[in-house]
N, C-alpha and C positions, 0 to 999 in steps of 0.2 A: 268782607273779603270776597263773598260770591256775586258782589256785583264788576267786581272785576275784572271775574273769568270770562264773560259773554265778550265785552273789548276786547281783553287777549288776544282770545283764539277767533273772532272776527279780522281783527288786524292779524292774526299769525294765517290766515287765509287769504287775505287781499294779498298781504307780501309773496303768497306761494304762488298766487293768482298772476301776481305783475312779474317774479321772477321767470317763471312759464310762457309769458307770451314777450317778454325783453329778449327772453335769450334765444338766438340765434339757432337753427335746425340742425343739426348737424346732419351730414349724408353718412348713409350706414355704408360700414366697408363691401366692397363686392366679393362676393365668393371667385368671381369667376375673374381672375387676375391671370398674367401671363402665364404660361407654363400649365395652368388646369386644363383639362378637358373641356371642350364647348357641349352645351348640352346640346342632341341631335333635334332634329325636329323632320315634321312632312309638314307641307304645305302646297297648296294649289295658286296658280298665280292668275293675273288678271285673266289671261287667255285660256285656262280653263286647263293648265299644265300641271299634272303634280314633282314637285320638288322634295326630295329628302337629302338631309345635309350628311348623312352616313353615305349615299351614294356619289358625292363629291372625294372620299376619301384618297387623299394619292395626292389633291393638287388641294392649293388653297383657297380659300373663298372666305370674300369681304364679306357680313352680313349689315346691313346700315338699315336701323330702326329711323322711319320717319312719315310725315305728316304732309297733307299740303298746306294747312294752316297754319305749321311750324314756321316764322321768319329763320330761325339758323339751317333749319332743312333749305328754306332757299339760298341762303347765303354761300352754300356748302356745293348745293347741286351741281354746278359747272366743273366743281375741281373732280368731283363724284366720277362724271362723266367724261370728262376726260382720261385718268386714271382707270378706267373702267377701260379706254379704247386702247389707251396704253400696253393695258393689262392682257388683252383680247389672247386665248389660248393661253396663258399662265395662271391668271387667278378667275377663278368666275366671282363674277358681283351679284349679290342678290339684294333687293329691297326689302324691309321687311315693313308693310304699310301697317299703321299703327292709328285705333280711332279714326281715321277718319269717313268720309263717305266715297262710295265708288263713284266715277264721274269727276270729281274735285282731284281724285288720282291721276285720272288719264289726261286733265287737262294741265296738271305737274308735269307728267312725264311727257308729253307732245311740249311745253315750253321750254326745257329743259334737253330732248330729244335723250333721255334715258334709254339706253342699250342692253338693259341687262333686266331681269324679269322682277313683277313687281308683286309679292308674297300678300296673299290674305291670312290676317291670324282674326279666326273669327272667336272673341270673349278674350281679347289680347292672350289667351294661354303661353304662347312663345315669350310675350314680352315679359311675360312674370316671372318667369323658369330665366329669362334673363337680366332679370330685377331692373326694369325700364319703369323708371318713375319721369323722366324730360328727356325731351327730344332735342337733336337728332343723340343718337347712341349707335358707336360703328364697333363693331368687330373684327378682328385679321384673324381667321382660324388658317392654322399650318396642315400642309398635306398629311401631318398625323395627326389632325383632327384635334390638337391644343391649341388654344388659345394665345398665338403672338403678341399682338397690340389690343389695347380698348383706349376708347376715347369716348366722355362726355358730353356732348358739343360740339358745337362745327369745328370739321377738320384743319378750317381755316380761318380760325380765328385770329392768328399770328402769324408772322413771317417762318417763328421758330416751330411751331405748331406744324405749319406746310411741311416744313424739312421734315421733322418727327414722322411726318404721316408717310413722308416719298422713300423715307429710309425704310419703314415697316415692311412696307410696297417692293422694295429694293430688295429685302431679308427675304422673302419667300418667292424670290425670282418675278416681280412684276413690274411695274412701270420703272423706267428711268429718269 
């Protein structure tokens, strides 16, 4: 009988082994859903500017976590930008650079001609507090400093995606 147990629970191990890496990751639900609070933050942008998102309060501001190594940050960038010019005096746009190197930044935002200021989080601390596990990750915070829209992903992924994002933009008085 005791030579049996050592197989068992060998094979009751491999099986726990292969069910764990079969099964699919799930993504953890986010705290920070419409209607919560965004959490505040300071931060300093490339130009050596400090930014705090409590002294936005009154009007809305997009926060858009990304990379220049990100392909959906690029894919995303132009509609960013646009929307961003659209937006100009309704919502402010803030970047929130994520990982990567300075330099590999400014030469995203000079191809891209990004108009709106690009956030250092040094030790990602913001993107944690914003539980940014992939990029891009965008946020619509309302003049009362709640959270409207999130999105995982490029904005523009889809045709339907685009609309979703121009309506969000639309809700809090910005691009049309």
């Amino acid at each position: 009988m005791s030579r049996f147990i050592v197989p068992v629970v060998l094979l009751a191990i491999v099986a726990l082994l292969a069910y764990g890496l079969l099964t699919p990751p799930k993504d953890p639900p986010s705290v920070l859903v419409p209607g919560k609070p965004a959490p505040t933050f300071t931060l300093t942008d490339t130009a050596g500017k400090t930014h705090d998102l409590s002294a936005y309060r009154g009007q809305p501001v997009l926060v858009n976590f990304w990379a220049s190594w990100c392909q959906p940050c690029h894919a995303e960038a132009a509609a960013l930008v646009q929307a961003a010019q659209q937006s100009a005096g309704k919502v402010q746009f803030l970047g929130v650079l994520y990982n990567d190197k300075t330099g590999q930044d400014r030469a995203f935002v000079q191809q891209y001609g990004v108009p709106y200021p690009t956030l250092l989080d040094p030790g990602s601390r913001v993107a944690i507090r914003y539980g940014i596990a992939q990029l891009p990750d965008t946020y619509l915070i309302g003049a009362d400093g709640k959270i409207v829209y999130h999105h995982l992903g490029a904005v523009t992924d889809s045709p339907e995606l685009t609309r979703e994002f121009k309506a969000a933009l639309q809700s809090v008085g910005g691009a049309e």
